[in-house]
Structure formats: C-alpha cells, structure tokens
N, C-alpha and C positions, 0 to 999 in steps of 0.2 A: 380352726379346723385341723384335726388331725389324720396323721397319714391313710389310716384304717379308711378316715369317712371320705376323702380325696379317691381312693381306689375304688370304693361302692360306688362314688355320685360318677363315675365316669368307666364305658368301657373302652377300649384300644385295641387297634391292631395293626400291624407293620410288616412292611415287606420290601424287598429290593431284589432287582435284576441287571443283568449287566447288559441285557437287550440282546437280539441277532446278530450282531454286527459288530460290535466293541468287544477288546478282546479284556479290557481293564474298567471297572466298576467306580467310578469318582463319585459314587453319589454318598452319602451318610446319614444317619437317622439316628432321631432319638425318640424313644416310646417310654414318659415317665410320670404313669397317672399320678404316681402319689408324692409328687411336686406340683402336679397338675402346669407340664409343661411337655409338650412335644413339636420337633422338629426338623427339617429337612433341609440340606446342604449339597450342591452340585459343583464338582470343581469346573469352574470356567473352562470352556474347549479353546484353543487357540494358545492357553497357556501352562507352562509347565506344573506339575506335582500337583493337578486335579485333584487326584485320590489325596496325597496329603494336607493338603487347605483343607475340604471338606472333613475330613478325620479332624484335625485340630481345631475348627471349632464346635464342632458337636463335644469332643472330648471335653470344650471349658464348658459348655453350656449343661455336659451331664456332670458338670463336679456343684451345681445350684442345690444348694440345702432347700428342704420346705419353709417359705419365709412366714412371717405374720401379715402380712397383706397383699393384695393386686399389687400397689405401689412398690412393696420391696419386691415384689416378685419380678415387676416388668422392670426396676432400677437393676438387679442382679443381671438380665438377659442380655439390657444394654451394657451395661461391664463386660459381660463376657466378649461380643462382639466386638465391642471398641478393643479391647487384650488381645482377641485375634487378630484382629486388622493391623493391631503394631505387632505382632509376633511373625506376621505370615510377610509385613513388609521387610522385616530383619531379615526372616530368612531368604528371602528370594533374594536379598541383596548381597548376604552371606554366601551364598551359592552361586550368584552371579544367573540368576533367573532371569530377570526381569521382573515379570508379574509372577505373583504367586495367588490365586484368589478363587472365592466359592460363592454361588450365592446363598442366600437361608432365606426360609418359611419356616417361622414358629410361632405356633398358637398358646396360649395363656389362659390357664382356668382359676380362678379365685373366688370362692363363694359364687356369685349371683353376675359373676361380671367374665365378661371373655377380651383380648385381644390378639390380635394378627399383629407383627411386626414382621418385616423383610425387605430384603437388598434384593432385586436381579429379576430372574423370570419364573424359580420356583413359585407356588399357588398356594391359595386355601380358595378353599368353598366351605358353604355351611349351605344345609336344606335345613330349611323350615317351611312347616304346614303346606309340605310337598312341590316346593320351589327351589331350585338349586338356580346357590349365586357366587358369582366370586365376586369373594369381599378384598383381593389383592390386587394390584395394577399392576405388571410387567413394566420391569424398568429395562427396554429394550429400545432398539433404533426405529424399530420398525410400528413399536406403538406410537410412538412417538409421532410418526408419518399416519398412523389413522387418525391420532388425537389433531394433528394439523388439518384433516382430511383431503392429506396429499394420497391416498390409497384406500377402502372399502377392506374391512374387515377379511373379507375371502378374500382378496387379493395379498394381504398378509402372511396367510397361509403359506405360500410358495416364493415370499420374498427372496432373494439372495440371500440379504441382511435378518432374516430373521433369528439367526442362533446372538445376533451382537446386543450383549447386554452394555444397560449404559451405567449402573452401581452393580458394584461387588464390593464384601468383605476382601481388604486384601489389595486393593484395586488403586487405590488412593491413601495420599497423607490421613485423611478424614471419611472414615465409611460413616454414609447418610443413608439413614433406614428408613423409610415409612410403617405408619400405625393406621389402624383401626381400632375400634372397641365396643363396645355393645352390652346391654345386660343378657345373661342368657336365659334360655326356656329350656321345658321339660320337651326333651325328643328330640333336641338338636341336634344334627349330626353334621361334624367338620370333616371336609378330604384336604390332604397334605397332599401334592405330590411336586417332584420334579418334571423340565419339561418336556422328559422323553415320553409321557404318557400323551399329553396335548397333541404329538403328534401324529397320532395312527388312531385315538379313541376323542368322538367329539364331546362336548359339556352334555351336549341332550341323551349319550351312552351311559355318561357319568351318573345323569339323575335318575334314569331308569332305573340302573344297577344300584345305586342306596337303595330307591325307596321296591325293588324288588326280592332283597336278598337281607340276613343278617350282615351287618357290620363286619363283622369278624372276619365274616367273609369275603370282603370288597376288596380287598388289596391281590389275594393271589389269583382272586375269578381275573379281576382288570389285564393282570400282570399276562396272564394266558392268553387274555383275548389279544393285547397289546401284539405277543411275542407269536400271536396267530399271522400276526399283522406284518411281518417283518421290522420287526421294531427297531428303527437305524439307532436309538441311543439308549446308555442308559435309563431305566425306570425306576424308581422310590415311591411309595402311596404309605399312608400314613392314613387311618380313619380312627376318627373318635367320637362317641357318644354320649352324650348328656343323659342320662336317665333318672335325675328328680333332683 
C-alpha cells in the first residue's frame, strides 16, 4: 500500500488545548494518515517535564517510515516507546527528576487491520454501525477499584485517586503497553483523546457528536464544549475515519 492510497483510505483531524485552568500544555499528538498511525501522549501530572515526556515520544513515533506490514508497523511503535521509556528514565535521572513520564494512545491502520496500543488513561473509541465503544482500559488506581468492585463506575468519577495512573512510558525500568486489534470496516470512526476531555464531556456526548457532525469536525466542536465547561486540564482529540 502506498502512501497516496493510506491518505484516501483514511480521513483525520487533530486538535489541542491547554483547558481553563492550566497555564502549560503537556499533552502531544500525532496526526499521520500516510503511515496510517496516530497518536496521543499526556505528560503525567504529579511529575516533572510533562510537556517534555509527551513531546519526546511522539517526536520518536513521528520519525516511523511507511512500513510493509501491520507487523512491522506495530514492531516500529513498540521500538519507539520502549527508546522513550529508556530516554525519558535517563533524563529524569540526568536532571535529577525523579519521574519523568507520559502516557500514549495510538491507533494503527494497515490495510484491512486496526490496532490500539497504550500505557495510562489516554483513550480510543471507535463507532460502528452507530455504537460508540472504548476499545481502551485505563491503567489507573481507580479502575482498578471498579474492576475489584470496591466502587461503581459514578463513584469513580469524583474519586480522589482518579488522576493516578498505574503504567506510563517513562514510569518504570519496563514500560508495559496493552493492545487491542480487530479487522476494520467501511465507516469506522476512531476518537483519540487525552483525559481532560473525559472530564467535563460524557461517552454518550461523545457518540452523539460523531455520528452528528463531520469528522473533521469533532475535535474543535468537543474542545469548545469542553472549555464551555470549565475544563480543569489539558485537552487532545484525535479523530479518524475509515472511509473504504
């Protein structure tokens, strides 16, 4: 597949905010149909050089050639991340940081095939046949307490502990990513985002807003409504479209 027919078979759009409230932007994105890769990175809150974690690994993951396969495609991503994770542990150590760490959400298009891979609480979702799902799990404390069912989903919402992720790139000797994968369809539509959107705009806003409006223009309608909202963190959305 070449790059020409990567860019037709899919459209994108991207956007970022630094919210109401934050006076610094940690989040990063990458929007690159014609690798048929895009992705989102949140510098950890709690620890220093946010903004730079985030920037350094998008920056390895935008240096991905167009590969010959899903396989090399997804083996490249994981390079990349595993290079950051020992890059971002140097420095923080160089610097005398501590933690230096971001999490990622990136989605993978290869012919007839998709996957999600990510670290932390950034998302994807994909609609099909007008059902919006996330196909991601938040690697946080707090899911973790609904998955136990020591807490009920709404109660999550307003946890303490809800901002503590339990993987990041960056975070440990060994960043461990989860995957998904799937073959794709005609109409599918993927949202990226970070988890400042999660909190002011809910999934059933999310679905309405795909399947009411173009694509194109999902990222900065959300980003509005968000930042109508008092949006306490940074925002990233990321949408993409499968169209044959």
């Amino acid at each position: 597949m070449t790059e020409l027919e990567r860019k037709q078979r899919y459209r994108s759009r991207a956007a970022t905010h630094v919210g109401a409230v934050r006076k610094l932007n940690e989040d990063s994105l990458l929007d690159n149909p014609s690798v048929g890769l895009w992705a989102i990175a949140d510098g950890v809150g709690g620890h220093a050089a946010g903004d730079y974690a985030s920037q350094a690994l998008v920056a390895g993951l935008s240096r991905i050639a167009p590969q010959q396969s899903a396989m090399d495609l997804l083996a490249a991503v994981r390079q990349q991340i595993e290079i950051a994770n020992a890059n971002l542990r140097a420095y923080a150590a160089n610097e005398g940081l501590g933690i230096t760490a971001t999490t990622v959400a990136a989605l993978l298009c290869y012919g007839h095939h998709y996957a999600a891979v990510w670290a932390g609480d950034s998302r994807a979702y994909l609609l099909r046949d007008a059902e919006l799902r996330l196909i991601t799990r938040d690697h946080t404390a707090v899911q973790e307490l609904v998955d136990a069912g020591a807490i009920t989903p709404e109660e999550a919402l307003h946890h303490p502990n809800r901002n503590v992720v339990t993987r990041a790139v960056g975070a440990a000797g060994t960043v461990e990513v989860d995957m998904v994968q799937d073959h794709l369809q005609p109409n599918d539509v993927f949202l990226l985002c970070s988890d400042g959107l999660g909190k002011v705009i809910s999934d059933e806003e999310i679905a309405a807003t795909l399947q009411g409006m173009a694509g194109e223009a999902v990222p900065d309608y959300l980003i509005e409504k968000a930042l109508g909202r008092g949006c306490p963190d940074n925002i990233t959305i990321v949408v993409v479209e499968c169209l044959g």
